[in-house]
C-alpha positions as CSV (number, residue, x, y, z in Angstrom):
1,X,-135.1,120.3,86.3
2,X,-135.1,124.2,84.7
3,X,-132.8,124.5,82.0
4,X,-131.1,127.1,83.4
5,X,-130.3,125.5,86.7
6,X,-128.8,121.5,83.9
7,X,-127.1,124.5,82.0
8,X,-125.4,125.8,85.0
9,X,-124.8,122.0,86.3
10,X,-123.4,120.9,82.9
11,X,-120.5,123.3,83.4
12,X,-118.8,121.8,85.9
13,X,-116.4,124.5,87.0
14,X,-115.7,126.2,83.7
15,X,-115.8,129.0,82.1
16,X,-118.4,129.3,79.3
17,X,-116.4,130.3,76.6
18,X,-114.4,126.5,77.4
19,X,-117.7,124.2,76.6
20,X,-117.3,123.1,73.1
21,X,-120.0,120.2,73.7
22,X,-122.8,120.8,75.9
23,X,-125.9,118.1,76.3
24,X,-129.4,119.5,78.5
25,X,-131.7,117.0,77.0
26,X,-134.9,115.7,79.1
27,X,-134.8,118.9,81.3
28,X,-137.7,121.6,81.0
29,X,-137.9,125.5,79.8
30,X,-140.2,127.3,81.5
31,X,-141.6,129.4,78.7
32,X,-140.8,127.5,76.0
33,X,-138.0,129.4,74.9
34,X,-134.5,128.7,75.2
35,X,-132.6,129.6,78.8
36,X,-129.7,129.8,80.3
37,X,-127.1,130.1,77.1
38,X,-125.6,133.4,76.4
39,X,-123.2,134.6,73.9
40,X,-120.6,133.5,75.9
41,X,-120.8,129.8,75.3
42,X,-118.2,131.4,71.9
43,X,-116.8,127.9,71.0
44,X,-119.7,125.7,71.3
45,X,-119.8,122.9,68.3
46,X,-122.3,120.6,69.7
47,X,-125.6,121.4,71.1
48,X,-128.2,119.1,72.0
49,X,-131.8,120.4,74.0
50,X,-133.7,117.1,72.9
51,X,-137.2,116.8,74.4
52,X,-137.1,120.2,76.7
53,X,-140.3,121.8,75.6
54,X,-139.1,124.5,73.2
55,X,-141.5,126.0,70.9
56,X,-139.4,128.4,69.1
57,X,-135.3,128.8,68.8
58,X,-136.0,132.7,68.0
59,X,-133.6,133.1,71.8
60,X,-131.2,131.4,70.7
61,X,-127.7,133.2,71.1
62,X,-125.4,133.7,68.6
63,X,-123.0,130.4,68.7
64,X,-120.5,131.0,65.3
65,X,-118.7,127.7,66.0
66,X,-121.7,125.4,66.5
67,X,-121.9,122.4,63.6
68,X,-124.7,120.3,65.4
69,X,-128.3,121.0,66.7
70,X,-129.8,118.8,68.0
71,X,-133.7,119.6,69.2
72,X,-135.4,116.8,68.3
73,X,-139.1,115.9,69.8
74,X,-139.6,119.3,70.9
75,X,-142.7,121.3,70.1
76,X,-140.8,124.0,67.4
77,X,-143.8,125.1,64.4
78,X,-141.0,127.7,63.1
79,X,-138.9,130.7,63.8
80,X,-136.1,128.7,62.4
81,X,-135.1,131.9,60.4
82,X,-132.5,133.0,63.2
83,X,-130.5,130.0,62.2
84,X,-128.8,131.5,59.3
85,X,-127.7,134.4,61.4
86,X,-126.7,132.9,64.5
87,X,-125.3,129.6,63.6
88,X,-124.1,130.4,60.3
89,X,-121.5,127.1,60.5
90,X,-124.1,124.8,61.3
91,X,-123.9,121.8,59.2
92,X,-126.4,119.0,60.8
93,X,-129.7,119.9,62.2
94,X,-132.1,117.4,63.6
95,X,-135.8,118.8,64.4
96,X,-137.4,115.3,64.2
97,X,-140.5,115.0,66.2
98,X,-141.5,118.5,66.1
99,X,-144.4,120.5,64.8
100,X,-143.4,121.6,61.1
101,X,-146.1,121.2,58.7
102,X,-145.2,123.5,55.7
103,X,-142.0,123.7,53.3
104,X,-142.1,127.4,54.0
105,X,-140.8,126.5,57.9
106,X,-137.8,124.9,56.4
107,X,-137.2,127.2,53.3
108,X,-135.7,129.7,55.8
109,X,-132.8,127.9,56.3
110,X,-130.3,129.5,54.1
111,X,-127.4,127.8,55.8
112,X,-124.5,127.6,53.0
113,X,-122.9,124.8,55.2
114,X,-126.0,123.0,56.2
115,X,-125.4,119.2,54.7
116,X,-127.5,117.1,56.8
117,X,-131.4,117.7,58.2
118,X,-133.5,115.6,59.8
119,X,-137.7,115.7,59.6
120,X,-138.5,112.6,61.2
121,X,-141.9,112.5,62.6
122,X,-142.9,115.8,61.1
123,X,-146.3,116.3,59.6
124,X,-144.2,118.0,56.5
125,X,-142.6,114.8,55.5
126,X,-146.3,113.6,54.9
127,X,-146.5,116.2,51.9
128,X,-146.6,114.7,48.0
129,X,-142.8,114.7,46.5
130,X,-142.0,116.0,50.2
131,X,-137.7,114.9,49.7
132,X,-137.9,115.9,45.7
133,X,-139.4,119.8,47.3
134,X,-136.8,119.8,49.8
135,X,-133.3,119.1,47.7
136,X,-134.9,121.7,45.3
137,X,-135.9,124.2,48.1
138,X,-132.1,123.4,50.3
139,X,-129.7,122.5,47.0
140,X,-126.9,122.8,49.4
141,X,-128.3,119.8,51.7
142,X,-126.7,116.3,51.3
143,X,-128.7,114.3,53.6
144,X,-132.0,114.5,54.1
145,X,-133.4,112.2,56.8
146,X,-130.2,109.9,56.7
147,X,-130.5,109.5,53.3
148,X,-128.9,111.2,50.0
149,X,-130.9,112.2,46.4
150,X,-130.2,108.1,45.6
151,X,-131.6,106.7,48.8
152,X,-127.7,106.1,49.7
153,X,-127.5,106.3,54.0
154,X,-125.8,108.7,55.5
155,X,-121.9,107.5,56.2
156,X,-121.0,107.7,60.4
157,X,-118.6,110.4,59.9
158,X,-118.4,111.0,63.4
159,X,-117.0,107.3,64.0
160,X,-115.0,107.9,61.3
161,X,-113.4,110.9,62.8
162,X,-113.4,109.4,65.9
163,X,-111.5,106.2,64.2
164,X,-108.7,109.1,63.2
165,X,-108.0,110.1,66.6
166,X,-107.7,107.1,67.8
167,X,-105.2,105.8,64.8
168,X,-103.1,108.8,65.5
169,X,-100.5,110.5,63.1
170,X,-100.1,109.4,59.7
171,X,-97.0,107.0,59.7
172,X,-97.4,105.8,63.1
173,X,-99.5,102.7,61.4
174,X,-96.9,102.1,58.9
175,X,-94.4,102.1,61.8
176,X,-96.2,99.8,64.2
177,X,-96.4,97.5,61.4
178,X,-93.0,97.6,60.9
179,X,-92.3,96.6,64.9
180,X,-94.7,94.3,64.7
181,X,-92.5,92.7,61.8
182,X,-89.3,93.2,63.5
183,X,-91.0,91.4,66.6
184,X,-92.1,88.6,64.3
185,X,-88.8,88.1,63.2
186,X,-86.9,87.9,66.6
187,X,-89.9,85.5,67.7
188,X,-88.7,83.6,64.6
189,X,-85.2,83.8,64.8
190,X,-85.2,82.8,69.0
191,X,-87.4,79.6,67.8
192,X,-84.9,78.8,65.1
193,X,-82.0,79.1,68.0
194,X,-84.8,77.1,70.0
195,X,-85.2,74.4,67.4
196,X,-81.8,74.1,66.6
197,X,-80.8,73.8,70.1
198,X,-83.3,70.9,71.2
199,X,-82.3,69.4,68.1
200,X,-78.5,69.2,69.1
201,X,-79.2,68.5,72.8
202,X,-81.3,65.6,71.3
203,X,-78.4,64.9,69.1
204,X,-75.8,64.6,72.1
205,X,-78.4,62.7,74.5
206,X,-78.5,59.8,71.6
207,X,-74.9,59.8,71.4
208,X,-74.2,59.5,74.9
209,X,-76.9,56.5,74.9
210,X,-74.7,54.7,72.3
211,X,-71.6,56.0,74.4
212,X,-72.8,54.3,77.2
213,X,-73.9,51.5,75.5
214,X,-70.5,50.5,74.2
215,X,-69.2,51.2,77.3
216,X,-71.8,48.5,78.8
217,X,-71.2,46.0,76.2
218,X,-67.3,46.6,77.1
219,X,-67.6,46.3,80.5
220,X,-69.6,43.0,79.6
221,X,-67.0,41.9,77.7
222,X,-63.8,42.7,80.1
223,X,-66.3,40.6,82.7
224,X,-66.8,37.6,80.5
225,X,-62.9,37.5,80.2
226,X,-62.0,37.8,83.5
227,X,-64.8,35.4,84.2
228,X,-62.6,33.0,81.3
229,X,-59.4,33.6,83.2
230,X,-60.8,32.6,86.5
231,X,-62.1,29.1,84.9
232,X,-58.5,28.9,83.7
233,X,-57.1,29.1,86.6
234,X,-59.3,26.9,88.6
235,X,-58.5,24.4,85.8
236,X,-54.8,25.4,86.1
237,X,-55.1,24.5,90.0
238,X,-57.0,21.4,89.7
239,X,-54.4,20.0,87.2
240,X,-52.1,20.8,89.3
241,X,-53.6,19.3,92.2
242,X,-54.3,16.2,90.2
243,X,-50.4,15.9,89.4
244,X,-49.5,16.6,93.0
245,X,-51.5,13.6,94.0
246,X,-50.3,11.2,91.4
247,X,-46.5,12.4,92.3
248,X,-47.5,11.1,95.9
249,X,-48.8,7.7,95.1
250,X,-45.9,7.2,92.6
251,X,-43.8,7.7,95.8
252,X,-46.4,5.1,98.0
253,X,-45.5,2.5,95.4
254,X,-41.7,2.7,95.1
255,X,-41.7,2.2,99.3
């Protein structure tokens, strides 16, 4: 696809002076040179044309608010000299995998903000004390190929930032915390109420077992007593019986 036509595609019903991102990598210039962006695109930040066939950025429009080129594993041997003047906020700029051979092709970028610049894959990086010449030649420059002046790696400040957004305000942590406390507690305090609930449920079910257990052993007993009174009384009626029976042969013998 022509880069004009991805450029027009990638807008997606906006204006030009809305795209603060905008990403054409993998499609093709037809001369070389870049297409399709104007001086319109005002508050562009990011800007990718990765693998598009570019040999030079000299048509390159001026973008005051881009921060991040990326034109890696392009064809670009220099004209990087525009850079100061159109981009003159740019502070990362990857040109791995393109055709830079001398420290004079870099040397040109007198970018005050420039902290981070890529070389992979360039036959400059090949030259003797190549990172040494660059620091000295770009003293601004923090990163050179992901690395610092003591081999420390580039930090993901990108994630970081990103991290930011997504932990909001300052505070809102802190108070989060705090619900998450105040929840904590509640949870607590309902499974003290819970505990001490089951405990005197448990309570009361034991003491209506031992309820109902004297009431057994009562019932037992008012059974074994009327179970007495009854032997008793069958006693009681076969005494009497006996006596009835010797009062009637008493009376036999005195006829």
């Amino acid at each position: 696809m022509e880069m004009k036509k991805r450029i027009s595609l990638e807008l997606r019903n906006r204006k030009p002076a809305e795209v603060a991102e905008l990403v054409v990598d993998n499609c093709r210039s037809s001369d070389g040179e870049v297409e399709g962006l104007t001086d319109e695109y005002s508050e562009l930040e990011i800007l990718s044309m990765v693998n598009i066939g570019l040999t030079s950025l000299a048509k390159l429009p001026s973008l005051p608010k881009l921060r991040k080129l990326e034109v890696s594993d392009n064809i670009i041997s220099g004209g990087l000299d525009t850079l100061a003047e159109k981009c003159p906020n740019l502070t990362y700029l990857n040109l791995s995998g393109n055709k830079i051979k001398e420290l004079s092709s870099i040397e040109v970028l007198n970018l005050k903000n420039l902290k981070s610049l890529d070389l992979y894959s360039c036959d400059v990086t090949a030259l003797d004390d190549y990172r040494e010449n660059v620091f000295e030649l770009l003293p601004q420059l923090t990163y050179l190929d992901g690395y610092d002046q003591e081999d420390n790696e580039v930090p993901d400040s990108e994630a970081d930032h990103d991290d930011e957004d997504e932990a909001g305000p300052p505070g809102d942590e802190d108070e989060d915390d705090d619900d998450d406390e105040d929840d904590d507690d509640d949870e607590g305090s309902e499974g003290d109420e819970d505990e001490v609930g089951l405990s005197y449920l448990m309570k009361e079910g034991i003491q209506d077992e031992e309820d109902d257990g004297d009431y057994v052993e009562e019932e037992e007993d008012e059974e074994e007593e009327e179970e007495d009174g009854d032997e008793d009384g069958v006693r009681g009626e076969k005494r009497k019986r006996d006596a009835e029976d010797e009062g009637d042969d008493g009376d036999e013998d005195d006829e």
